[in-house]
DSSP file (Angstrom, degrees, kcal/mol; ACC not computed):
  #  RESIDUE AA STRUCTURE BP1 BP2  ACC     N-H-->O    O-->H-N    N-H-->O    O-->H-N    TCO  KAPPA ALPHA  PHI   PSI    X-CA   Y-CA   Z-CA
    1    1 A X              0   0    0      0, 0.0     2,-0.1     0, 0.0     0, 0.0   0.000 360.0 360.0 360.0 141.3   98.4   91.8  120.0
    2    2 A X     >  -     0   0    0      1,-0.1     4,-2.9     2,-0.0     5,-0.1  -0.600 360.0-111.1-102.7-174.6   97.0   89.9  116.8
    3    3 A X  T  4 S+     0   0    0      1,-0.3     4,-0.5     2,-0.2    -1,-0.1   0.561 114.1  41.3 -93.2 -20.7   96.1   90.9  114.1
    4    4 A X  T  > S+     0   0    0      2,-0.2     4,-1.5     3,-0.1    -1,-0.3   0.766 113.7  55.6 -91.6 -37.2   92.0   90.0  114.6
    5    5 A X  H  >>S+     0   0    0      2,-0.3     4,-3.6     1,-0.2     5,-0.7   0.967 106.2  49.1 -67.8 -64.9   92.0   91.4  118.2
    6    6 A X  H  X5S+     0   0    0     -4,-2.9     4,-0.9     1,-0.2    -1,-0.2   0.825 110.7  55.6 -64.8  -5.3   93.5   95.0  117.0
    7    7 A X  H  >5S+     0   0    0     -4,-0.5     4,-0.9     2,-0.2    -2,-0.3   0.955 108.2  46.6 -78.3 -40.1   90.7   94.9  114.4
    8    8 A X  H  X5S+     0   0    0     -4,-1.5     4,-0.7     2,-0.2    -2,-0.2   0.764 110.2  47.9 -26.5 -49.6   88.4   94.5  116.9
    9    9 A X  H  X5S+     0   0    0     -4,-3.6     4,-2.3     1,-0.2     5,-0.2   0.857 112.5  51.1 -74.0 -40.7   89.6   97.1  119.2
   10   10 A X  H  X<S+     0   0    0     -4,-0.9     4,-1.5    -5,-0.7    -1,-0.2   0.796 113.7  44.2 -68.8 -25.4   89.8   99.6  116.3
   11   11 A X  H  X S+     0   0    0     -4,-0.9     4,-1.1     2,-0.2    -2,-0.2   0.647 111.9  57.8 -97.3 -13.2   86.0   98.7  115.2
   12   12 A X  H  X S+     0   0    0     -4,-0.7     4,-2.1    -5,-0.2     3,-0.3   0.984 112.6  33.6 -67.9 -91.5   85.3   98.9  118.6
   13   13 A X  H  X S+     0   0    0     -4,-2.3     4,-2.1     1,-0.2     5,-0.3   0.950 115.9  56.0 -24.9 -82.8   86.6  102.6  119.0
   14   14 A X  H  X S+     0   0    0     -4,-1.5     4,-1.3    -5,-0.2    -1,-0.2   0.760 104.7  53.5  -9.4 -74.1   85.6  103.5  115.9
   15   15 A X  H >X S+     0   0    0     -4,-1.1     4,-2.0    -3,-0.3     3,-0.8   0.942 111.6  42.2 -10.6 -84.6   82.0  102.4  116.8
   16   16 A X  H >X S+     0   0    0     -4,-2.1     3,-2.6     1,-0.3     4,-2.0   0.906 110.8  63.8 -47.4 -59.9   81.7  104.5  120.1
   17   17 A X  H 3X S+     0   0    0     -4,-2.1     4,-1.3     1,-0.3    -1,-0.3   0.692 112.0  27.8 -51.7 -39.2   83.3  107.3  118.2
   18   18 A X  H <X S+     0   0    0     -4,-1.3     4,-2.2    -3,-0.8    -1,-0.3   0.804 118.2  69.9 -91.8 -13.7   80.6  107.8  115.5
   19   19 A X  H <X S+     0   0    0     -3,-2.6     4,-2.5    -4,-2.0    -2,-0.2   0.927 111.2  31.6 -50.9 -49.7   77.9  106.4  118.5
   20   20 A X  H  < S+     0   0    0     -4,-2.0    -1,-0.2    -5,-0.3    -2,-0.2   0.810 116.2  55.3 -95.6  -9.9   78.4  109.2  120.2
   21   21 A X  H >X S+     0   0    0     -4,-1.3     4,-2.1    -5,-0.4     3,-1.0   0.870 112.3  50.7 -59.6 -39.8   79.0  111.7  117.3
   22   22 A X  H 3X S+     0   0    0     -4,-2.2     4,-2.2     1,-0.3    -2,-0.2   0.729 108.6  45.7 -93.3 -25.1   75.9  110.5  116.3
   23   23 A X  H 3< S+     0   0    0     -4,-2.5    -1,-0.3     2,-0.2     4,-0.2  -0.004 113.7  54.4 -89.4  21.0   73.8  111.0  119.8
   24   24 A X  H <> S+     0   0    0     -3,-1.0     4,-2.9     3,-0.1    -2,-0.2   0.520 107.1  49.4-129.6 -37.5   75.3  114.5  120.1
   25   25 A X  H  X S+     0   0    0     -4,-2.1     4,-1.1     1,-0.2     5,-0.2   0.983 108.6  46.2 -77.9 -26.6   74.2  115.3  117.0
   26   26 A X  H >X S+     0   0    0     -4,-2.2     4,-2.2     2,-0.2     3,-0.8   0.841 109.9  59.4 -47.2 -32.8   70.7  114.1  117.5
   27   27 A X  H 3> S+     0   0    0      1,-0.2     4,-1.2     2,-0.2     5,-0.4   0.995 109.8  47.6 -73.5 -58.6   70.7  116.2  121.2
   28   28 A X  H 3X S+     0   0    0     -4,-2.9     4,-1.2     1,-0.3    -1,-0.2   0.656 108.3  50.8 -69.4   0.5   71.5  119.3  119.2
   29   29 A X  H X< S+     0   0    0     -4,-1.1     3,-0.6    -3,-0.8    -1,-0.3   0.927 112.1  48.4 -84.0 -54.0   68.8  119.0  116.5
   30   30 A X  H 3< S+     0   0    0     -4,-2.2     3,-0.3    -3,-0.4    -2,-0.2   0.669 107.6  52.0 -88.2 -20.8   66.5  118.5  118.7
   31   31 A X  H 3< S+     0   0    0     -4,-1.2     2,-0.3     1,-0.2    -1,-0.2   0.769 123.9  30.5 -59.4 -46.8   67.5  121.6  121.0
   32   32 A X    X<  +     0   0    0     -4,-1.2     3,-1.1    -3,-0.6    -1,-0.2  -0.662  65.8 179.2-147.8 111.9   67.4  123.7  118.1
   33   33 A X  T 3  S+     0   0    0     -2,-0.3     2,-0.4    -3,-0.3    -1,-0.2   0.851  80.8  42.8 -68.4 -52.9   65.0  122.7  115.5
   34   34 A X  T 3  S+     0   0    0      2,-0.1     2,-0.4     0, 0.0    -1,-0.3  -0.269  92.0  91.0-105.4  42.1   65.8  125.8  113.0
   35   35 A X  S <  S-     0   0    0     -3,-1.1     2,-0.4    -2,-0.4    -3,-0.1  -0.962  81.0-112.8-127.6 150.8   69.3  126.0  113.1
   36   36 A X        -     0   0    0     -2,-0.4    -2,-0.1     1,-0.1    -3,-0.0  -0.601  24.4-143.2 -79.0 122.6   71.8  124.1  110.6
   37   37 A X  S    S+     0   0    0     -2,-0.4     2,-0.2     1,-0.0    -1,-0.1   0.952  82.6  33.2   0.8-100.4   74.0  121.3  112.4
   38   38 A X  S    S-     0   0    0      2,-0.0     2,-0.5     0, 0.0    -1,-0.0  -0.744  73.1-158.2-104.4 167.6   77.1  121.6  110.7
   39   39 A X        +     0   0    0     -2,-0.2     3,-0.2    -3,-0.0     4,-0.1  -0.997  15.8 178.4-163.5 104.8   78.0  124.7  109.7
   40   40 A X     >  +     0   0    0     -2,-0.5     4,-1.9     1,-0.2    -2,-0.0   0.002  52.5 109.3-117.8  20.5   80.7  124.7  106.8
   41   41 A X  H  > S+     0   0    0      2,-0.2     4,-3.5     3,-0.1     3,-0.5   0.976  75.5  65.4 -66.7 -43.0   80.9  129.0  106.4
   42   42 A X  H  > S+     0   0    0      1,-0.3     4,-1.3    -3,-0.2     7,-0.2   0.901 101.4  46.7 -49.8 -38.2   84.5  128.6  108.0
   43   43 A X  H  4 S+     0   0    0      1,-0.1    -1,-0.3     2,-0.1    -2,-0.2   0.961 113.5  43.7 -63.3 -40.1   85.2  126.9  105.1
   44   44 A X  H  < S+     0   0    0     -4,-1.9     3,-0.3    -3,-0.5    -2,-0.2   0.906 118.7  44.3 -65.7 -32.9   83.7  129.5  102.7
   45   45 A X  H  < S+     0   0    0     -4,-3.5     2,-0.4     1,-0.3    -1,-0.2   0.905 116.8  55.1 -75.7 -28.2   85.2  132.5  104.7
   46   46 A X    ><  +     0   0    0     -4,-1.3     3,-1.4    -5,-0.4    -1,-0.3  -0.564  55.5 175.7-114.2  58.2   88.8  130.6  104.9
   47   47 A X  T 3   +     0   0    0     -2,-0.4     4,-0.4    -3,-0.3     3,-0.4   0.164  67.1  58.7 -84.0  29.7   90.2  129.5  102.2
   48   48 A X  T 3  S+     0   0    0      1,-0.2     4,-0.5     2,-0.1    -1,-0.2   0.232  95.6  71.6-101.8   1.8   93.6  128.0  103.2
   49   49 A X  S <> S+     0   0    0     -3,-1.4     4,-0.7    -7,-0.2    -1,-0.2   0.331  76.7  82.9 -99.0  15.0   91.9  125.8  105.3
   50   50 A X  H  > S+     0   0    0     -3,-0.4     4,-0.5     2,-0.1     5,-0.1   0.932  94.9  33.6 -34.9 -75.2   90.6  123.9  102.3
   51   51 A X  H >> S+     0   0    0     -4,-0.4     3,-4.6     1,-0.2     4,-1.3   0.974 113.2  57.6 -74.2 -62.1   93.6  121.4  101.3
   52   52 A X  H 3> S+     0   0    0     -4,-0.5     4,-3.3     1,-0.3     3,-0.4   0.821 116.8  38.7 -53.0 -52.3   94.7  120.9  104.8
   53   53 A X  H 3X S+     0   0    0     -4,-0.7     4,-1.2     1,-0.2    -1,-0.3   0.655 117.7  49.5 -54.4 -24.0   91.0  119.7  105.2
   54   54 A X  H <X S+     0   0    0     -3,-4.6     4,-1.5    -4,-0.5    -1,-0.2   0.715 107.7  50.5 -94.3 -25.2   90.9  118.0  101.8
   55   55 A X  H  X S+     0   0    0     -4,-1.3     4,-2.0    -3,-0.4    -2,-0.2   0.680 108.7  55.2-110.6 -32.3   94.0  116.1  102.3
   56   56 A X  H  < S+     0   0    0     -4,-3.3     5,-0.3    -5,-0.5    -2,-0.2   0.977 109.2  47.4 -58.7 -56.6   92.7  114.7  106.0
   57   57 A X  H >X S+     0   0    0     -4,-1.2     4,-3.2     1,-0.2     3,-1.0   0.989 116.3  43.0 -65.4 -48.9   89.5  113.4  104.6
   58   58 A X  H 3X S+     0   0    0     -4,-1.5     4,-1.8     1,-0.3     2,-0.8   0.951 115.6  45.6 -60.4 -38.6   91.6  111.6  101.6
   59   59 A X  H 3< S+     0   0    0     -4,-2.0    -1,-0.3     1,-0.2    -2,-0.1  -0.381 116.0  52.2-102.0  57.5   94.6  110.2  104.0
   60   60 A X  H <> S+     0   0    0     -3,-1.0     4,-2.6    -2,-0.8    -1,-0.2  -0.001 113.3  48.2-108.8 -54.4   91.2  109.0  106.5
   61   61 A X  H  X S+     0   0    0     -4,-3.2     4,-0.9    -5,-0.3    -2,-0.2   0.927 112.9  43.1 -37.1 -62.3   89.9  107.4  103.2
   62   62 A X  H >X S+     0   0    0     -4,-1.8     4,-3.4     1,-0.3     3,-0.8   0.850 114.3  49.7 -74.4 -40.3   93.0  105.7  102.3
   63   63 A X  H 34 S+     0   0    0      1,-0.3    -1,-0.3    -5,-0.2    -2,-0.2   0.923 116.5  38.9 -77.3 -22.9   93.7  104.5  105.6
   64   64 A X  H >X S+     0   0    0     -4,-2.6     4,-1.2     1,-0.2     3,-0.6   0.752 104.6  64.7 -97.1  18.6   90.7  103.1  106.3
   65   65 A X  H <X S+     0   0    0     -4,-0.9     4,-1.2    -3,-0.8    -2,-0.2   0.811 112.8  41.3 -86.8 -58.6   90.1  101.8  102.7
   66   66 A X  H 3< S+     0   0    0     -4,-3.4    -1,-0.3     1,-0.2    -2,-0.2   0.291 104.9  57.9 -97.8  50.5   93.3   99.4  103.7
   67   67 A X  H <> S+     0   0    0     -3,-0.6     4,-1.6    -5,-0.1    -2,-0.3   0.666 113.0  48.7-120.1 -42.7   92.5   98.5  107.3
   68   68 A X  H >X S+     0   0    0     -4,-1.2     4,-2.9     2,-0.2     3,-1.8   0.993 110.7  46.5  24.5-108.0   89.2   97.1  105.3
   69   69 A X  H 3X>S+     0   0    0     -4,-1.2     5,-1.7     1,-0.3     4,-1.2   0.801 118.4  41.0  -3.7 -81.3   91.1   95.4  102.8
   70   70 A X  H 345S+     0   0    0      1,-0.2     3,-0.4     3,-0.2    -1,-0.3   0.906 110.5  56.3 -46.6 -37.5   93.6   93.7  105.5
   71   71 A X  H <<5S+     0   0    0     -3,-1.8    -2,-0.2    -4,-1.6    -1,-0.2   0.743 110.5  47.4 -79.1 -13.7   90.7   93.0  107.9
   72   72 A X  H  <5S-     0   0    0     -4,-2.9    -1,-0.2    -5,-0.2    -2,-0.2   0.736 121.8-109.0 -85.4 -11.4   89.0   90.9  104.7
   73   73 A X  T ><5 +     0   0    0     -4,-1.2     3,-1.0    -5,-0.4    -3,-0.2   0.711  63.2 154.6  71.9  24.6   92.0   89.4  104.2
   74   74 A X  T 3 < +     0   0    0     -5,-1.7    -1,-0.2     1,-0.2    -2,-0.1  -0.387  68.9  37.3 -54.6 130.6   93.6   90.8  100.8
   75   75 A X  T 3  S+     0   0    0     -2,-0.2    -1,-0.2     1,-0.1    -5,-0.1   0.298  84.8 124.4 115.3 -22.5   96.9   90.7  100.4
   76   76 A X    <   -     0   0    0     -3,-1.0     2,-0.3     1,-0.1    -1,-0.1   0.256  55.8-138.6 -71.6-168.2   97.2   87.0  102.3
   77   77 A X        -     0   0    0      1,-0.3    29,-0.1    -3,-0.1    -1,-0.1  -0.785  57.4 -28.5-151.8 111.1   99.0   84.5  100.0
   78   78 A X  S    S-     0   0    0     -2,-0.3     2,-0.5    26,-0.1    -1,-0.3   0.087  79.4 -54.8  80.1-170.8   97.3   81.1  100.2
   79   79 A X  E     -A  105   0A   0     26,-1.6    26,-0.8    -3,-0.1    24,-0.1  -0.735  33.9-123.2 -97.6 121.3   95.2   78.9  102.6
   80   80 A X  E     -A  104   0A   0     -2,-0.5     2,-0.6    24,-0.2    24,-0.2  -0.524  33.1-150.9 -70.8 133.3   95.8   77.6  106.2
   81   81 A X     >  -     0   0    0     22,-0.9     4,-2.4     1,-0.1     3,-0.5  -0.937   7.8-161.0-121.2 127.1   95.4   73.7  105.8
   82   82 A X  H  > S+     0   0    0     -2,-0.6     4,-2.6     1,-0.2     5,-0.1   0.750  84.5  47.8 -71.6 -10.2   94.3   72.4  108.7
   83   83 A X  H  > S+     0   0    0      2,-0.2     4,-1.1     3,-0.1    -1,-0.2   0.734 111.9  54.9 -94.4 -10.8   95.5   68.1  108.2
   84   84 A X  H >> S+     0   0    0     -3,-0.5     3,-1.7     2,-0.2     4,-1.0   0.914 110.8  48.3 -88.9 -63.7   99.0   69.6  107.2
   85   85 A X  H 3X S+     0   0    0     -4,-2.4     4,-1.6     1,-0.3     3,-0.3   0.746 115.2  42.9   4.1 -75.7   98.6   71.4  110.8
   86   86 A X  H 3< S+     0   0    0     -4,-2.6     4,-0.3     1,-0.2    -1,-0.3   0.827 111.5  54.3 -47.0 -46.2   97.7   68.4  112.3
   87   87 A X  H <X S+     0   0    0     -3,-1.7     4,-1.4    -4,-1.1     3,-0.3   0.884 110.8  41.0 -57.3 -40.8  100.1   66.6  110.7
   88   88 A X  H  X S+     0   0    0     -4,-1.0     4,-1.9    -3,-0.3    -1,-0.2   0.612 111.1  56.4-104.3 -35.5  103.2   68.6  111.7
   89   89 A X  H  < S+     0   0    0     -4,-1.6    -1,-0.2    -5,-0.4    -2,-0.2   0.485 116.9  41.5 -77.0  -8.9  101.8   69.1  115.5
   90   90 A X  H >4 S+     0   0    0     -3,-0.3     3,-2.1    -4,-0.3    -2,-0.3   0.878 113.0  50.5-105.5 -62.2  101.8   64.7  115.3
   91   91 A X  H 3< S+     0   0    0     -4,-1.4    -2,-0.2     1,-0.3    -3,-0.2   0.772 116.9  42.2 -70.1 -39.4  105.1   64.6  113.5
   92   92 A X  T >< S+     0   0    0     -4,-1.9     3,-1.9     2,-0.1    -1,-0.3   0.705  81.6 134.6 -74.0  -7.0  106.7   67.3  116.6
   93   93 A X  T <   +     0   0    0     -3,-2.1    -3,-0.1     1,-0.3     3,-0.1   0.186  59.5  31.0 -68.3 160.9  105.2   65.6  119.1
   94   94 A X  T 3  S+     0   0    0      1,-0.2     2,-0.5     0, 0.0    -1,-0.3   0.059  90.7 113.1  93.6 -32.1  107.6   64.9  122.3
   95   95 A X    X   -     0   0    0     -3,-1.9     3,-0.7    30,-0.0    -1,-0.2  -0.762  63.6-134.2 -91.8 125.7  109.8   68.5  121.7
   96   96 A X  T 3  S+     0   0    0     -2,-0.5    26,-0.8     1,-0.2     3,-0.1  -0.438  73.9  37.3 -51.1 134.6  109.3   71.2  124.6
   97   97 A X  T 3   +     0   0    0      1,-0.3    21,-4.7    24,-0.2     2,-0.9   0.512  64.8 148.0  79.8  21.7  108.8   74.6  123.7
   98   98 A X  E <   - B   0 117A   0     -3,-0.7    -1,-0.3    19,-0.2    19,-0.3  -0.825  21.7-173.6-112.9 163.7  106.9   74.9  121.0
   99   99 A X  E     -     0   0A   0     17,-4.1     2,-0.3    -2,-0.9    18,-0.2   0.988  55.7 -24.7-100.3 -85.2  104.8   77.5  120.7
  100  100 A X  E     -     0   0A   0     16,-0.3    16,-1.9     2,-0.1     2,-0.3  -0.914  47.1-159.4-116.3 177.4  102.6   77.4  117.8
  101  101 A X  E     + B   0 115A   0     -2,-0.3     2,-0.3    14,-0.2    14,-0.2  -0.968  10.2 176.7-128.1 166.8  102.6   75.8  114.2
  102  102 A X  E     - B   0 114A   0     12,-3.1    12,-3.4    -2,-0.3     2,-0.3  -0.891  17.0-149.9-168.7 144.7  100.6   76.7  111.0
  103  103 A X  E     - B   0 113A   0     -2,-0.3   -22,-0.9   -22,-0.2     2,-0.3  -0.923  16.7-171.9-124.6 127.3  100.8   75.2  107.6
  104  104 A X  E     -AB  80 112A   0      8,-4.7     8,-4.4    -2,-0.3     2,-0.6  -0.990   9.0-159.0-129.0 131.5  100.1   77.4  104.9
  105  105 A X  E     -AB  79 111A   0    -26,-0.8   -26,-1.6    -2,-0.3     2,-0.6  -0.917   9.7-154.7-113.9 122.1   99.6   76.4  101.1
  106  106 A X    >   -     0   0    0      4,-2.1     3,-2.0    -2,-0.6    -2,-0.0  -0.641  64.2 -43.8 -93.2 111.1  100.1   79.1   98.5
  107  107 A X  T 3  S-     0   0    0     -2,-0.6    -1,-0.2     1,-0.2     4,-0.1   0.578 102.5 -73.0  62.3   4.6   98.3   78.8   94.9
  108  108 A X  T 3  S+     0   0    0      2,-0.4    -1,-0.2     1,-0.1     3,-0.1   0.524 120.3  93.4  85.0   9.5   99.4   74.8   94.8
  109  109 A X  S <  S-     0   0    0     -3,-2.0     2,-0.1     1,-0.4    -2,-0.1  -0.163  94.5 -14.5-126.8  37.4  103.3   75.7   94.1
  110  110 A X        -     0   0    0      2,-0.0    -4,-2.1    37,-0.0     2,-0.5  -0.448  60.9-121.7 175.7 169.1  104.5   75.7   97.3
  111  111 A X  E     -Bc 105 149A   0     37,-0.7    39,-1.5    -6,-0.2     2,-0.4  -0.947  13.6-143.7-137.2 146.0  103.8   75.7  101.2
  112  112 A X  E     -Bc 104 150A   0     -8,-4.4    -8,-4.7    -2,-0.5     2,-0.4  -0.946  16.9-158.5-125.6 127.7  104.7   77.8  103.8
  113  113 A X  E     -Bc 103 151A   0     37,-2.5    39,-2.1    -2,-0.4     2,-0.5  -0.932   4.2-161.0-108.7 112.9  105.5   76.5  107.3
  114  114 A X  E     +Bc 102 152A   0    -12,-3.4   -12,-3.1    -2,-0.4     2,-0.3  -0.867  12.7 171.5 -99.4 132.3  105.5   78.1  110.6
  115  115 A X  E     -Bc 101 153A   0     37,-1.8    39,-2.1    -2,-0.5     2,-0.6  -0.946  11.8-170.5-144.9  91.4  107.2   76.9  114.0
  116  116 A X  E     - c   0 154A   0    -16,-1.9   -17,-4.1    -2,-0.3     2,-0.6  -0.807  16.1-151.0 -92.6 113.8  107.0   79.4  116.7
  117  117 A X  E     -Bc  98 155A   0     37,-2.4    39,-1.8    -2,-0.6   -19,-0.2  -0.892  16.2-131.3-127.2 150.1  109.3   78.5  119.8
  118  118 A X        -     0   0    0    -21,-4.7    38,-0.4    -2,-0.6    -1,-0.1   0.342  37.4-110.1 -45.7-176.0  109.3   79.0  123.3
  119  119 A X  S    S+     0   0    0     39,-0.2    -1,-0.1    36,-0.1    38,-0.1   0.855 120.6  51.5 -87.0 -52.3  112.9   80.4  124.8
  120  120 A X  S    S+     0   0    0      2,-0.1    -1,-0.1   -22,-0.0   -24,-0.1   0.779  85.9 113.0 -41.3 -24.8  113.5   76.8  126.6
  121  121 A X  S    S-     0   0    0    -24,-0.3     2,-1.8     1,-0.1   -24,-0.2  -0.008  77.6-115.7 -76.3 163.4  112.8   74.8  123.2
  122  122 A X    >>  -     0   0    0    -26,-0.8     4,-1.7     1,-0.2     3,-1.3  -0.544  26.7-168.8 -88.8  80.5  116.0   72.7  121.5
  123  123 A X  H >> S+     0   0    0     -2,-1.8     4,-2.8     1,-0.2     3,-0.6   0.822  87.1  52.6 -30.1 -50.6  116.2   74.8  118.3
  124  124 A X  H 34 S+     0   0    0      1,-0.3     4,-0.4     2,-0.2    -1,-0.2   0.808 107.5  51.6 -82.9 -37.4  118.8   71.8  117.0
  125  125 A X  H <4 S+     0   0    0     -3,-1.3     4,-0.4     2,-0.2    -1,-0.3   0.936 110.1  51.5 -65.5 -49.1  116.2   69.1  117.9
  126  126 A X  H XX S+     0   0    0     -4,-1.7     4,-4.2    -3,-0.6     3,-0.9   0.914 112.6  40.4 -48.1 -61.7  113.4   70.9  115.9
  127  127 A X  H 3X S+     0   0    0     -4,-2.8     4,-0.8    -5,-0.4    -1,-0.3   0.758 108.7  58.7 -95.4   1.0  115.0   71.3  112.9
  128  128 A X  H 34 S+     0   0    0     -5,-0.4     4,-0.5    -4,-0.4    -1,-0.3   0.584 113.2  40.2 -89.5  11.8  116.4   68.3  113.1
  129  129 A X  H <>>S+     0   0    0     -3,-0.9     5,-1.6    -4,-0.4     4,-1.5   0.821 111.7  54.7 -94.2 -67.0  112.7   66.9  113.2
  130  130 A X  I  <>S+     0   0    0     -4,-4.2     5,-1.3     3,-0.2     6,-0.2   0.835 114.8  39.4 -48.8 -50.2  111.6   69.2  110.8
  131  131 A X  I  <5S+     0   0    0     -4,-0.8    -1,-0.2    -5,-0.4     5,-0.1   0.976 118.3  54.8 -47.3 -64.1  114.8   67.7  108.2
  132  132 A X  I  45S-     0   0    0     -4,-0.5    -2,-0.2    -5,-0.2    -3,-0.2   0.922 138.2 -41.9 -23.2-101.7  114.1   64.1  109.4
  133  133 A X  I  X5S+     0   0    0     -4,-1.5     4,-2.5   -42,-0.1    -3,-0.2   0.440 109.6  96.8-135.8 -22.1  110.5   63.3  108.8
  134  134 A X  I  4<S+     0   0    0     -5,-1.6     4,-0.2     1,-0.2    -4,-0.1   0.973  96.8  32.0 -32.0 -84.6  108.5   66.5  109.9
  135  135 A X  T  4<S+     0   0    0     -5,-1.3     3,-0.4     1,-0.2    -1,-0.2   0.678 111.6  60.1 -32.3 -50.9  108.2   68.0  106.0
  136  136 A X  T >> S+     0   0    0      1,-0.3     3,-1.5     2,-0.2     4,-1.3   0.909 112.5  43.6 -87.2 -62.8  108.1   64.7  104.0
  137  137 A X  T 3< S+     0   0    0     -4,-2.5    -1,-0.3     1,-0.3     4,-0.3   0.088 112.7  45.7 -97.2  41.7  104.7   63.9  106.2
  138  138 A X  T 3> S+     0   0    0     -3,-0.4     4,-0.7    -2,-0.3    -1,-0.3  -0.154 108.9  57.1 -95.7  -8.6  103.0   66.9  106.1
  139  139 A X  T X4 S+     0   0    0     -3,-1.5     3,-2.5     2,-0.2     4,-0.3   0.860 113.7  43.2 -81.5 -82.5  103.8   67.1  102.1
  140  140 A X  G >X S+     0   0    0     -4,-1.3     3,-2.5     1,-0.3     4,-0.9   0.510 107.2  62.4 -48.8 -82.3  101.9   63.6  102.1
  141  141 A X  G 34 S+     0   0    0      1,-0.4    -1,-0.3    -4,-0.3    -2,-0.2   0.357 113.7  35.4 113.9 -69.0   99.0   65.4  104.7
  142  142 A X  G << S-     0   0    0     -3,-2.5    -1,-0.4    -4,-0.7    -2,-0.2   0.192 116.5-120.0 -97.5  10.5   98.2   68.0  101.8
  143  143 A X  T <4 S+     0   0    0     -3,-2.5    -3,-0.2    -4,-0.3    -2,-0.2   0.980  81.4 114.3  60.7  66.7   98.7   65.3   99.1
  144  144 A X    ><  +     0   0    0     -4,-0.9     3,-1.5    -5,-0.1    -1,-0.1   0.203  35.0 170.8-159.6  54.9  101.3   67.2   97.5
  145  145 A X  T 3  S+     0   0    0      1,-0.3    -5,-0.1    -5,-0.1    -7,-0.1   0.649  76.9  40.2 -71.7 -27.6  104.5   65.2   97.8
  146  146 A X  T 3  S+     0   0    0     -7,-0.1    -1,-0.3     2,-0.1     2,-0.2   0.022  84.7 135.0-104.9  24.5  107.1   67.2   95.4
  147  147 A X    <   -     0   0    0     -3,-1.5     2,-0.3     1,-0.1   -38,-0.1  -0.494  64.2-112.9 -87.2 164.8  105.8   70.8   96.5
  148  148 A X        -     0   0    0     -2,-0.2   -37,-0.7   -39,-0.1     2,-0.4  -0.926  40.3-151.3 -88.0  87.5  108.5   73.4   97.3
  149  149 A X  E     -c  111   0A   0     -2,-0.3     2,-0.5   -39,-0.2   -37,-0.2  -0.824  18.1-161.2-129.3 118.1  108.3   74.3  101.3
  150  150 A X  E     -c  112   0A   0    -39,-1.5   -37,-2.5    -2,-0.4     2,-0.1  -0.840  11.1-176.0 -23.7  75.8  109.2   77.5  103.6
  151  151 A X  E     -c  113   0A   0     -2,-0.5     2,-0.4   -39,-0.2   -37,-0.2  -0.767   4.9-169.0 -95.4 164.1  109.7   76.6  107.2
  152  152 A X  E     -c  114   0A   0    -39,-2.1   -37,-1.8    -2,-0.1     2,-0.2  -0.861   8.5-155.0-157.0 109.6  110.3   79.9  109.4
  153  153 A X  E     -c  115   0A   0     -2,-0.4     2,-0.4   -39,-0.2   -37,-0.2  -0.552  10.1-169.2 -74.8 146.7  111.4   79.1  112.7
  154  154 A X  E     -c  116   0A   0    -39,-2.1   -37,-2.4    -2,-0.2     2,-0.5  -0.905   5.0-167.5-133.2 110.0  110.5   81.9  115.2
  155  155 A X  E     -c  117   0A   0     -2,-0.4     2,-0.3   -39,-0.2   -37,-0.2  -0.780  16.0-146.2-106.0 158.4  112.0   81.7  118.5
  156  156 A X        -     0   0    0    -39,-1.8    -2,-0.0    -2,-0.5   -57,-0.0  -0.815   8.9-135.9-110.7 143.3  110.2   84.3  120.9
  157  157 A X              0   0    0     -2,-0.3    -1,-0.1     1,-0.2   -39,-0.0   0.446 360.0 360.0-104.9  17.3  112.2   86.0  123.6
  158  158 A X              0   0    0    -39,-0.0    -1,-0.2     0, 0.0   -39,-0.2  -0.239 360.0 360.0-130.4 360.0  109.8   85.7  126.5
């Protein structure tokens, strides 16, 4: 699953969950107009259910405090450029079995390359593409001929 699809599905969930927290509570206000809602005496009467309680709502915070964070994209390290993309998808052209590519350049000191291939593809052919001419015109692509480059082959096992 990627990584924008499970944010979906989570925001999703999420969603219904407080939709229908939120229609349950309205049906019970409205059932009984002089009675409190929530009702927090368990807490007063009980105290060793305090921290257990205290320490759910903080680790609820935190997690969704970085699912927030990740889903903004914090944390990433550079920019997807889309003509070193292009470039790199022109420069493989002709090898079977790849899967995807992405060109990523971080802060203007160096670029990170990704080459996801099928189980069929000719690893040996790739990175001999990639050695060859691949790199060198995708450097030129992003204007940056003497940056410092990552490739990360990924071969997939379906």
């Amino acid at each position: 699953m990627r990584a924008h699809m499970g944010n979906r599905v989570g925001l999703g969930i999420v969603g219904l969950v407080m939709a229908i927290a939120g229609v349950g509570v309205l049906a019970a206000r409205a059932d009984h107009l002089g009675v409190r809602i929530i009702d927090l005496s368990f807490f007063v009467r009980n105290a060793w259910a305090r921290p257990p309680a205290a320490a759910a709502a903080i680790l609820i915070a935190l997690l969704v405090t970085r699912w927030l964070a990740v889903a903004l994209g914090w944390g990433r390290c550079g920019s997807r450029t889309g003509s070193g993309t292009a470039m790199l998808g022109v420069a493989m052209k002709g090898i079977e079995g790849i899967g995807r590519i992405q060109v990523r350049l971080v802060r203007d000191k160096r670029m990170r390359v990704l080459v996801s291939l099928l189980p069929r593809a000719d690893v040996h052919e790739v990175i001999g593409r990639l050695d060859g001419q691949a790199i060198s015109r995708v450097r030129g692509a992003v204007d940056r001929e003497e940056i410092p480059t990552l490739v990360r082959l990924h071969v997939r096992r379906r």
